[in-house]
N, C-alpha and C positions, 0 to 999 in steps of 0.2 A: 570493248571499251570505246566510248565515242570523247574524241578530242575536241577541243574549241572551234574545227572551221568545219566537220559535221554539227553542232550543236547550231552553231551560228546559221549552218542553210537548214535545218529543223524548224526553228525559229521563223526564221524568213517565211517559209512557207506556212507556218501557221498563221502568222500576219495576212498572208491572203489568204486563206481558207476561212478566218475568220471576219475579210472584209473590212481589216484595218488597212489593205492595202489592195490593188488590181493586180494585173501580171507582173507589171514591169515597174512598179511604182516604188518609193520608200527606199529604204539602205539601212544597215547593220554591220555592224563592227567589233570586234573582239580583240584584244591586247593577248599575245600570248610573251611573254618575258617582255622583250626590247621589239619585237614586230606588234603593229597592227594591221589584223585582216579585214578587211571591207568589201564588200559587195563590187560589182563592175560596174560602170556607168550603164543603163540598160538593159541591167541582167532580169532574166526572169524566173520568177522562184519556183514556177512549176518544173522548170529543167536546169537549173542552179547544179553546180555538182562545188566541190571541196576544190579541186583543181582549178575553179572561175576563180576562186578570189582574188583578191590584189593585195599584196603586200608592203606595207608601209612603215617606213622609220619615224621615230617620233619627231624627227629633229631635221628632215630633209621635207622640200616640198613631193605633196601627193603625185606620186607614177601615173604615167600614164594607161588611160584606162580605167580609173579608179572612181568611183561613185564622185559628182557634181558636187557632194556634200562631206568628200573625205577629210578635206583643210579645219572643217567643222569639227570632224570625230577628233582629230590632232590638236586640237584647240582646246577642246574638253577632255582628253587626257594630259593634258598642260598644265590646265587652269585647276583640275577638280582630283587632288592626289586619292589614290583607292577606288576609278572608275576602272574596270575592264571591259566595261560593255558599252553600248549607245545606241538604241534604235532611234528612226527616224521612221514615223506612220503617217498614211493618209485617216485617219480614224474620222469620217463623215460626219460625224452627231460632234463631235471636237472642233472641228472647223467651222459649223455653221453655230457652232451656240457663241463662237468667239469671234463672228462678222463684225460686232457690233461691241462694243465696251472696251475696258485697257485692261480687266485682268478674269478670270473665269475663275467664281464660287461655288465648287460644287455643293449641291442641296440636299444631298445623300449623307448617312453616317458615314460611310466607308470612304465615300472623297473627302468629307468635312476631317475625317481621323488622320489618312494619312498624305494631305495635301495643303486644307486650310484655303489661299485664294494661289493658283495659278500663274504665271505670268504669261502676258501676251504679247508678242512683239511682233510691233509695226515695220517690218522689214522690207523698199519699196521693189518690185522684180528689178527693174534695171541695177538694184546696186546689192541685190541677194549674194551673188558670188565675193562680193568685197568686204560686205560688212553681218552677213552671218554667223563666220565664225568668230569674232567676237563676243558680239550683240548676245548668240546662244550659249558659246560657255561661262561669260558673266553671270547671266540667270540662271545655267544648272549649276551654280557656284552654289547658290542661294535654295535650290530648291530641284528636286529629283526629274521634274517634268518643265516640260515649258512649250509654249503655244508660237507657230510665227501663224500670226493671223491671214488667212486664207488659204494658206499651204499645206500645215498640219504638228503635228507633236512630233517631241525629242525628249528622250528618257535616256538617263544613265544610271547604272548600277554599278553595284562590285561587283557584281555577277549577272552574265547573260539572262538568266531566268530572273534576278529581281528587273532589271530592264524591261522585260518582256509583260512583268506585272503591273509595273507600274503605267504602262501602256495601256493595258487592258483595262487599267481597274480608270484612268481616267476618261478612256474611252466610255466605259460603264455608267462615269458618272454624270457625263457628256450626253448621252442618250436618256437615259434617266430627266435631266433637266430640259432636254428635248420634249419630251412626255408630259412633261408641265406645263410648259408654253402652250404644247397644243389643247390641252385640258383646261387651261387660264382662257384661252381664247374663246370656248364653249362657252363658258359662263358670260 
C-alpha cells in the first residue's frame, strides 16, 4: 500500500520525467490529517526519498528547510476548504504562452471544458516571497489552476492525482496553443 509522502515523491518525479519540471525545480504538497508534507527547498526528484520531506502545521509558520513556496501550500489549504494536494510546475509551453496578456484562454476542447480563461498573475521577484501566498490562494479560490507569469503553474486538488491532472492537462493546452502561434505565424 503506498501512503501520501510515497505518492507525493511518485508524482514529483513524473513532473520531471515528463518536463513539467528540471531536477531540482517546482514543489508539492500533500495534507495527511493535521500535517502538511512538502518537498525540501532544493530537493531533487530523481533522488527524492519519503524521509526528505518536510513537515508542516497548518497554523505555524513553514520549518526550516521547507520548499520557498511552502507559506503558499499553507495558504491554500487555509483559503481553499477540501484541497489535499498542490503542485507547483515549471510546465515550458505555460509560461511562455502567459509572457504576454493578463489571463490564458486555452483553445482546445479539453482546457475550454475544464478550465474556461486561466488566471495569470503579475507577481514582481523581489516581492514573490511576501505576496504570493496570498495573491495564489485568492485565485485557486476561484479556479483549480493559476499562472504567476514567468515562473509557472499551481494546481490544487482533493486529491494528489487530480492536482497532478490538472497540471498536465493545462500544460497540454498550453502547448497546444504554442502550436498555433507557430502555425498563425506561417501564414
Amino acid at each position: 500500500m503506498t501512503g501520501p509522502r510515497e505518492s507525493l515523491i511518485r508524482v514529483y518525479r513524473w513532473l520531471r520525467q515528463n518536463g513539467l519540471n528540471d531536477s531540482h525545480s517546482g514543489n508539492i504538497s500533500v495534507r495527511e490529517a493535521a500535517t502538511m508534507w512538502i518537498t525540501p527547498s532544493g530537493g531533487c526528484a530523481d533522488a527524492l526519498r519519503a524521509e526528505d520531506l518536510i513537515a508542516a502545521a497548518p497554523d505555524q509558520p513553514p520549518p526550516p528547510g521547507a520548499s520557498l513556496d511552502a507559506a503558499l501550500h499553507l495558504a491554500v489549504y487555509r483559503t481553499v476548504p477540501g484541497t489535499t494536494a498542490m503542485i507547483h510546475s515549471h510546465g515550458p509551453h505555460a509560461i511562455a504562452m502567459t509572457l504576454t496578456g493578463d489571463v490564458f484562454a486555452p483553445i482546445d476542447f479539453e482546457g475550454q471544458y475544464y478550465f474556461g480563461t486561466v488566471p495569470v498573475l503579475d507577481i514582481p521577484f523581489e516581492r514573490y516571497v511576501s505576496d504570493s501566498p496570498d495573491r495564489v490562494a485568492q485565485a485557486l479560490a476561484d479556479s483549480s489552476v493559476a499562472i504567476v507569469r514567468g515562473h509557472g503553474i499551481y494546481a490544487r486538488g482533493a486529491t494528489l492525482d487530480e492536482a497532478y491532472k490538472w497540471t498536465c492537462s493545462l500544460e497540454s493546452s498550453a502547448r497546444i496553443g504554442w502550436l498555433r502561434r507557430v502555425l498563425d505565424s506561417k501564414e
